[in-house]
C-alpha positions in Angstrom: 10.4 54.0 -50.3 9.9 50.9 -48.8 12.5 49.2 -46.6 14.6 46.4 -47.8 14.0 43.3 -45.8 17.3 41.1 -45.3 16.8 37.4 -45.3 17.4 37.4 -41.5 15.5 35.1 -39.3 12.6 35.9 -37.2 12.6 35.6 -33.2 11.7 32.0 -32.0 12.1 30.6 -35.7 14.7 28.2 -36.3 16.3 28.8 -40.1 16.1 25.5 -42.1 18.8 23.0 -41.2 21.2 23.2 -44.6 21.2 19.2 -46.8 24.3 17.1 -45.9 26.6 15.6 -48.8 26.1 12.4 -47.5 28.3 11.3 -51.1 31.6 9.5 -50.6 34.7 11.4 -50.9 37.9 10.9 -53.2 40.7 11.4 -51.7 44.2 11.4 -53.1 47.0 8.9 -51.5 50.7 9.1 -52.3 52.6 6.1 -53.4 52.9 4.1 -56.3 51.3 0.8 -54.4 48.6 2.5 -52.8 46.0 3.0 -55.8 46.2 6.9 -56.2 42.5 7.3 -54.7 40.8 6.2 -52.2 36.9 6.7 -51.7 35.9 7.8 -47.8 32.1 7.5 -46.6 30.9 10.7 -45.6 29.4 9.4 -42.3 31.6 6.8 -41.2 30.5 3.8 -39.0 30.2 4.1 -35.3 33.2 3.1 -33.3 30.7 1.1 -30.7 27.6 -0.5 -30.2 26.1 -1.2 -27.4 25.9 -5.1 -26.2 22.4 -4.3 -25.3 19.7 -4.4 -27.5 17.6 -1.3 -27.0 13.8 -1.7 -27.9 11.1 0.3 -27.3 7.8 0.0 -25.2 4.9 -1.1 -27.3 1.9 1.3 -26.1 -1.3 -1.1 -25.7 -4.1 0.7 -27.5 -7.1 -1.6 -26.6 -9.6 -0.8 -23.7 -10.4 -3.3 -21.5 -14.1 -4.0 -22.0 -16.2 -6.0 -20.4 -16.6 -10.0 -21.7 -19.5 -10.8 -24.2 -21.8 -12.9 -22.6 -22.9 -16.6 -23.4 -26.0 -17.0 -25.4 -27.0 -19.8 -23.0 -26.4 -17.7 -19.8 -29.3 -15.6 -18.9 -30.9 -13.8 -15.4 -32.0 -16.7 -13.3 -29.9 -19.5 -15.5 -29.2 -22.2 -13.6 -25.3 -22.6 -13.4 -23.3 -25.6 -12.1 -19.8 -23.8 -10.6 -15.9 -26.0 -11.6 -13.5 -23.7 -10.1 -13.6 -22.3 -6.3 -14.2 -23.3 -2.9 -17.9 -23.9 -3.8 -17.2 -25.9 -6.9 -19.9 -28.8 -7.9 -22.6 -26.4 -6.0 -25.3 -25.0 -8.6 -26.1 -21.5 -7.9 -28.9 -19.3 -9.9 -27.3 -16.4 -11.8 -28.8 -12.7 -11.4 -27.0 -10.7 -13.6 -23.5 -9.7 -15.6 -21.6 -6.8 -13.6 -20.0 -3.9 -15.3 -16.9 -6.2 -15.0 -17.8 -9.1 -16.9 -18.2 -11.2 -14.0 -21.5 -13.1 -13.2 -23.5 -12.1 -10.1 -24.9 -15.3 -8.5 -26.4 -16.8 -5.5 -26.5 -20.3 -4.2 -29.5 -19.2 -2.7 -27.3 -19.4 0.7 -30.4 -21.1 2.2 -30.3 -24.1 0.0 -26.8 -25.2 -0.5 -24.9 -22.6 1.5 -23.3 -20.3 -1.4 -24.0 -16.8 -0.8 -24.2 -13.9 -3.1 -20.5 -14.2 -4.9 -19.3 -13.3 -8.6 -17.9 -15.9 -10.9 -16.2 -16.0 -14.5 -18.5 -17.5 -16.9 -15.4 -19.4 -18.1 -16.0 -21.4 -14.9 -19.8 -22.6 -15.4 -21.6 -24.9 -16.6 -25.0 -23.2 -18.2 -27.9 -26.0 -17.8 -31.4 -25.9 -19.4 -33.4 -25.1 -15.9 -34.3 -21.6 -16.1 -35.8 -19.7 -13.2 -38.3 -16.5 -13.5 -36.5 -13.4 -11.3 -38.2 -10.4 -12.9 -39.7 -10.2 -9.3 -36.2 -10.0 -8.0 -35.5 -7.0 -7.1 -31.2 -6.4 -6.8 -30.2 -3.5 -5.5 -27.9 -1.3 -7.0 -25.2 -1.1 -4.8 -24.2 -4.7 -5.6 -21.4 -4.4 -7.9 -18.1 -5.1 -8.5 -17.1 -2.7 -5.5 -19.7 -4.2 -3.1 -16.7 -7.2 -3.1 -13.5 -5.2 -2.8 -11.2 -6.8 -0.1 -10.3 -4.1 2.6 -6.7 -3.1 1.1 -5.5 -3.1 4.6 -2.3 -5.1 4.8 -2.3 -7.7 7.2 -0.2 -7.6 10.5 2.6 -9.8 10.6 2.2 -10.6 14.5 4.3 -12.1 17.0 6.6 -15.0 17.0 4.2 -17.1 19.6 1.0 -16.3 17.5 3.7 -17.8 14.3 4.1 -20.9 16.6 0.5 -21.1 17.2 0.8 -20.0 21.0 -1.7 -17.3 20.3 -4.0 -18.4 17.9 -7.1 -19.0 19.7 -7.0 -15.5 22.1 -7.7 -14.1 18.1 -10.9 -12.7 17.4 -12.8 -13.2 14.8 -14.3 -10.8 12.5 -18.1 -10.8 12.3 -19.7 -10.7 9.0 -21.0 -7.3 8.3 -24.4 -7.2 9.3 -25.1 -4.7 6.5 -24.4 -7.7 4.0 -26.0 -10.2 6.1 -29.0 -8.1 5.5 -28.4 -7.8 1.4 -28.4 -11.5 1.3 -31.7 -11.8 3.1 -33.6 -9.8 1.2 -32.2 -11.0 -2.2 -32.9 -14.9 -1.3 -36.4 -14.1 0.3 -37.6 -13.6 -3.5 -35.8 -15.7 -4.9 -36.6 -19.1 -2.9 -40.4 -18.0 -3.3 -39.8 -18.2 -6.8 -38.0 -21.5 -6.7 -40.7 -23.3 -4.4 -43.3 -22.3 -7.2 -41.3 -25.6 -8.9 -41.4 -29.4 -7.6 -38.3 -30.6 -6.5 -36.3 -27.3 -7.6 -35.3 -26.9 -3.9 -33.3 -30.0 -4.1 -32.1 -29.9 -7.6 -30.2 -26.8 -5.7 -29.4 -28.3 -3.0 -27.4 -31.6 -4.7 -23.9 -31.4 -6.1 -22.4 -31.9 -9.3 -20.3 -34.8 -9.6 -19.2 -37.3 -12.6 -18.8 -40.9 -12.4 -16.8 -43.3 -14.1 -17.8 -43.4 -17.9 -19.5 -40.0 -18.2 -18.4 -37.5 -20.1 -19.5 -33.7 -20.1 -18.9 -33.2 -23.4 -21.3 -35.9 -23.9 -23.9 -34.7 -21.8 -27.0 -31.8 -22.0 -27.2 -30.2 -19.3 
């Protein structure tokens, strides 16, 4: 015969939890001014609440992802710069980094601005295109070829505060490594631009309005 299985729960399973009367209650009150009955909630109201209102994180589920691209901003666009220390300077741009940022270059020769990323946000896209397919840009220019050195900076003495110290301070020399990337990259690209009249200075001049002109009136 076979044995006769009890409804006993297994090892490391919890039996069902058992449905809660969650129905009011009638319960029976003495005295003739006290209604006879009286109905009582089956889960009564807490006691107290907090003063604080307790809210939970919302979890961000988009990826950051790097910014589309302006139609009008290609390699070797010709871009007028708002923002930063080299604002009103036009630079050529080279490329878009992984970032979203725009890899540009004055060239440093011309008007001083060196290789540098900028947010397109902060440009000016003009008609004047230049050809760089013979521009070669090596791969090791990205968005980490800029980190800043995460080294926090000493907070010094109270006569270098004062100024006592300040010119027994060294400067640091620029890395001759980039000094180098810079060379190579502007060598091509300033043969390129002398194959156009006048492009040399177009690059050279700064942007600047006067009184009565108006960008949004302007092509560029």
């Amino acid at each position: 015969m076979s044995a006769i299985r009890h409804n006993v729960p297994r090892k490391g399973v919890k039996p069902a939890a058992e449905e809660k009367d969650t129905a009011p209650k009638e319960k029976k009150i003495g005295g003739a001014k006290n209604g006879g009955t009286r109905s009582i909630p089956a889960n009564k109201a807490m006691k107290f609440y907090s003063s604080e209102a307790t809210t939970r994180q919302k979890i961000a589920r988009k990826t950051n992802s790097a910014a589309k691209l302006r139609s009008s901003i290609t390699p070797g666009t010709v871009l007028i710069l708002l923002a930063g220390r080299f604002r009103g300077k036009r630079v050529v741009c080279l490329k878009q980094l992984p970032s979203g940022l725009l890899l540009v270059s004055g060239p440093f020769k011309i008007n001083g601005v060196p290789l540098r990323r900028v947010n397109q946000a902060y440009v000016i896209a003009t008609s004047t295109k230049i050809d760089i397919s013979s521009v070669s840009i090596d791969e090791k220019i990205n968005d980490a070829y800029f980190a800043k050195d995460s080294k926090r900076r000493s907070k010094g003495s109270e006569k270098e505060f004062f100024g006592e110290g300040a010119d027994k301070k060294e400067k640091k020399a620029f890395p001759s490594d980039k000094s180098n990337d810079q060379k190579t990259v502007d060598k091509a690209l300033i043969a390129e631009i002398n194959k156009t009249e006048n492009l040399a200075k177009y690059l050279g001049s700064n942007f600047a309005l006067t009184k009565g002109q108006f960008p949004h009136l302007m092509q560029f």
